[in-house]
Structure formats: structure tokens, C-alpha cells
N, C-alpha and C positions, 0 to 999 in steps of 0.2 A: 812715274806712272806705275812702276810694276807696284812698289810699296804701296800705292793704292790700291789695287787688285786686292794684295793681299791683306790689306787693313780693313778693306771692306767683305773681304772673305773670311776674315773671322769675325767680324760683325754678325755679318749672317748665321755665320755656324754658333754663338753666342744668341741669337734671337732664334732661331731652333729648338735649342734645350731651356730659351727659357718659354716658349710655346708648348714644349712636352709635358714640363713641369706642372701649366697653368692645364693644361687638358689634364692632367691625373688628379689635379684638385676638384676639376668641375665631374669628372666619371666619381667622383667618391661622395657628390654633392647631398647623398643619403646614406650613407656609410656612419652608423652610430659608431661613438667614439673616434671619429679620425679628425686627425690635426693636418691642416692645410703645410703645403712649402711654400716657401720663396726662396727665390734666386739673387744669390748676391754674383757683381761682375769686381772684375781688378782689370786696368789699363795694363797692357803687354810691355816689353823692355821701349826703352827711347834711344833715336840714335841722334847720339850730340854730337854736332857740329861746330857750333862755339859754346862752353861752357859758362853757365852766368858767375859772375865775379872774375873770368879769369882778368890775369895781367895785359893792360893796354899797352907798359910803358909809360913812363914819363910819373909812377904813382895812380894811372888809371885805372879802373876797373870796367868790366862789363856788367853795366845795372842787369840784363837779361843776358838770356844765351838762344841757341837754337835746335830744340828737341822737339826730334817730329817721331811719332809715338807708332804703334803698328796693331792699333786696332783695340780688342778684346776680348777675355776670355772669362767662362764661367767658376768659380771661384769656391761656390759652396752652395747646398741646398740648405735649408735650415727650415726647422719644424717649428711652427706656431702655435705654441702651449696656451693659449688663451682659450677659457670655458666657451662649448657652445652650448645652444642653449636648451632646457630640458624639457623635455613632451612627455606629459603623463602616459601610462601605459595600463594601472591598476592591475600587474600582475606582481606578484609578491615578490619571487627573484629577479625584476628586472630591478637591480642596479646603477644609479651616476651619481658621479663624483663631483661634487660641487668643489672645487679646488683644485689646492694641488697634490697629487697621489696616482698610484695604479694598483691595478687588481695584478697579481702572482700567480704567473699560471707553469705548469709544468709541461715539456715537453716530452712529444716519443721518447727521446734517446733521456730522459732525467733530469734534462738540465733546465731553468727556470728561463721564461718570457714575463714581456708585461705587455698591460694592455688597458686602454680606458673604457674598452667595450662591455657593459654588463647586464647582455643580455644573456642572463645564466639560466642553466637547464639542472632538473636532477636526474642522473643515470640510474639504472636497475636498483644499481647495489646503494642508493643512498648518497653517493656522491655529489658533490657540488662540478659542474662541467661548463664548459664554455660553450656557445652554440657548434663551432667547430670539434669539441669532441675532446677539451684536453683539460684535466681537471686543476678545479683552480684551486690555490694554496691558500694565503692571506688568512691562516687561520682556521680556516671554514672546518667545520667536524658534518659527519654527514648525516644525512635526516635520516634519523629513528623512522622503523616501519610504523604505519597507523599515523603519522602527521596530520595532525588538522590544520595545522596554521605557522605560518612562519612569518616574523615581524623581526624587522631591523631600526635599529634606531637612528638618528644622526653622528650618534656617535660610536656607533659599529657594532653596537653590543645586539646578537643575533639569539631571537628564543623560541627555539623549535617546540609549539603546543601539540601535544600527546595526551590520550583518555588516561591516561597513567601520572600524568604531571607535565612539567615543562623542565627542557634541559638551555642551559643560559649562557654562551659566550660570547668574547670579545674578537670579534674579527680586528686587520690591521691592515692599512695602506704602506708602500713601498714609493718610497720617494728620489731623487737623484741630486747630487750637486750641479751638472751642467747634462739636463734632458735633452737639448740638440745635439750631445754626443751619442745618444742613443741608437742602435741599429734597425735601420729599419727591417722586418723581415717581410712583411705581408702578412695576410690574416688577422688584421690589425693589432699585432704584435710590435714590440719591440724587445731589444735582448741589451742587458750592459756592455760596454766596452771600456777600454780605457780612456777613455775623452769623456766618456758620462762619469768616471767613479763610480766607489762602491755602493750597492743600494741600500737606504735608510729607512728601520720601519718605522711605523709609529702608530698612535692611535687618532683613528677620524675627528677633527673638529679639537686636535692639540697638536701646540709648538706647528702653526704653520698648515699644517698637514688638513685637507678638505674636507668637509662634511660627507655624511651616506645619504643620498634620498633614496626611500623604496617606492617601488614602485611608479619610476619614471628612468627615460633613456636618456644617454648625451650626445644629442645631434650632430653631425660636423659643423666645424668651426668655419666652414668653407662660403661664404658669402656669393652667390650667383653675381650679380651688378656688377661686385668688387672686380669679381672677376673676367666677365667680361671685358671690362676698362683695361684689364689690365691685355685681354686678349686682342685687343683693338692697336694699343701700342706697341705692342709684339710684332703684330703686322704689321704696323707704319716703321716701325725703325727696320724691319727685313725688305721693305720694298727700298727705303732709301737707300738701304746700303748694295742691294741689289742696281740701283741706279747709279751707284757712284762704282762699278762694277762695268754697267755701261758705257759710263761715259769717259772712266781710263779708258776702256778699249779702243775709243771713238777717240779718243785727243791720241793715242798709240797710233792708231791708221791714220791718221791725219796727220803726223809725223814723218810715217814710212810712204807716205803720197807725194812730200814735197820734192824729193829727188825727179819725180816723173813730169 
């Protein structure tokens, strides 16, 4: 009985976090650029009691054994990189990445993030800025005083129109080997680690790497329904385990009753 207790007490404490999880996907359910979690589980140690194959004697074997397991525990969040989908916006720096790629942005302290979020701003001096306030890299040169017009193409190449002329470059997206090693930071950031590898540039709409739409945003990838369903299951498997929680207790005092 006790092993039940606690078999269904980390059950519980496993449908918890993955209830956390599914609430921070639905608070972000407008959050341009954010990539949904999921929750992966892994079964806890087992304790064998009879080992399957062991030695019967005689040349026998045990076809099965007896491993009774102690519940579960949460394992890993992992990010879902799959495009959401894009809403016109008809402003000229709003930014999305139709693929795979990220925008390069710079932090206070100098050191680079990334991000799928591109709704960009231009600061005083010309700069290209994130709405947060942290200016982004990926090439970007900053807009000439007197800009009339800024167009981006799909394939990155940025031409800031001036009464003087037009000045012409090639922006570039930043790509990863394994993106769910990525750090989450907040502010819809992310920052490299050693589980992502080192970051890959390259140019929009080659070798892999996503198209640029102007003037449109990338929604979350965070499906309401989806998630619901999945917030409905969360509950049923914490109520169950919370009843099997119960009813060790109840088979425990119903034990400790038959002396009386």
C-alpha cells in the first residue's frame, strides 16, 4: 500500500507540471512568435521480484518476471518548432519567418539572443529594435534619415528608399542543429547552449533556411482546442491518481481495523 501512495503521488506531482506547462501555452495564446511545450514522462526505477528469464532449474526459465514500477516523473519540456500561422499587419517592419530561422538580437550585457518575434521598431538614431528595446543584428544596417520606404524581399534582401537614392542589403537568418536545446529566456527569446550547437547563418529561402514576409506577423503555434483536450486529460489522470491515493489510504485503515 505504501508503494501506492507513492506511486500515485508522483503521478500527481507529474500531472501538475504537466498542467503548468499546458497553462503557459494557453497565457501565450497571442504571443507573436511563441513556440508551444510539451511535456514528455519517463516510468520511475522497478522493483524486481522475480526476474523474467531467471533460472527455474531443471533448464527452466521464467517467461515473465515481477516488476512493480513507482509511478512517474516529468522528463523533459520540448519546444514545438512548427510554423504558426501569419496575419497581415501592412506595416513594413513587421517581420515572419515562413520556415526555419531566427531573427539575432543583441543583449544589454553584448551577448546575442534569438527570437521568431518580428515585430520591429526603428529607434531615434536609426536603428533596427525589437519591440522590447534590444537591437537586432541579422545584418540589419540602420535607416538613413529622410526614409521614405523600406521593402524586404523573401529573400532578405532589405532597400531602404531615400530622395537621394536607395541603399540595398542582404539581411540573414540564424538557424540551429537541435532548436529544442535552446534556452528559454523570456521575452520571446531564446539564447544558444550546448544541446542547441553552434548558430548557422544563412540567407532567407536557401539551403533550408525560411522565407521573409513583410509585412505580416507569426502567430503562436499554440492551438486553443488542442489544448484544452489536453487540459481535460491533465485533470482526469490527477483526479485518478489522487483516488488511488485514497483508496491505499482506505485499504491501509482497513488493515489497521482488523485487530479491533
Amino acid at each position: 500500500m505504501l508503494r501506492a501512495l507513492y506511486s500515485a503521488a508522483a503521478g500527481m506531482e507529474s500531472q501538475q507540471l504537466n498542467l503548468d506547462v499546458i497553462s503557459n501555452n494557453l497565457a501565450n495564446v497571442n504571443t507573436a512568435g511563441f513556440k508551444k511545450s510539451k511535456t514528455e514522462f519517463e516510468d520511475l526505477l522497478y522493483q524486481t521480484t522475480r526476474a523474467p528469464g531467471a533460472e527455474q532449474g531443471g533448464g527452466n526459465q521464467l517467461p515473465t518476471g515481477i516488476q512493480i514500477g513507482h509511478g512517474s516523473r516529468l522528463v523533459a519540456t520540448s519546444r514545438v518548432f512548427t510554423n504558426g500561422e501569419l496575419t497581415q499587419t501592412g506595416e513594413q517592419l513587421d517581420l515572419a519567418i515562413n520556415g526555419n530561422g531566427f531573427f539575432e538580437v543583441q543583449l544589454p550585457d553584448s551577448t546575442t539572443a534569438y527570437t521568431r518575434a518580428g515585430s520591429l521598431k526603428t529607434a531615434s538614431d536609426g536603428r533596427i529594435m525589437t519591440s522590447d528595446g534590444l537591437p537586432v543584428l541579422s545584418g540589419f544596417q540602420a535607416v538613413p534619415a529622410g526614409t521614405t520606404n523600406i521593402t524586404v524581399s523573401p529573400t532578405g534582401y532589405v532597400t531602404y528608399a531615400t530622395p537621394s537614392g536607395k541603399t540595398t542589403f542582404q539581411m540573414q537568418l540564424t538557424r540551429f542543429m537541435n532548436p529544442n536545446g535552446l534556452e528559454s529566456m523570456g521575452r520571446n527569446l531564446f539564447r544558444e547552449s550546448q544541446a542547441s550547437g553552434t548558430p548557422q547563418l544563412g540567407t532567407p529561402g536557401e539551403n533550408g533556411f525560411g522565407e521573409v514576409s513583410q509585412g505580416a506577423l507569426e502567430l503562436s503555434n499554440v492551438k486553443v482546442v488542442e489544448e484544452m483536450v489536453n487540459l481535460i486529460l491533465a485533470q482526469r489522470a490527477y483526479e485518478v491518481n489522487s483516488k488511488a491515493v485514497q483508496t491505499a489510504d482506505e485499504m491501509l485503515q482497513g488493515g489497521n481495523n482488523l485487530k479491533r
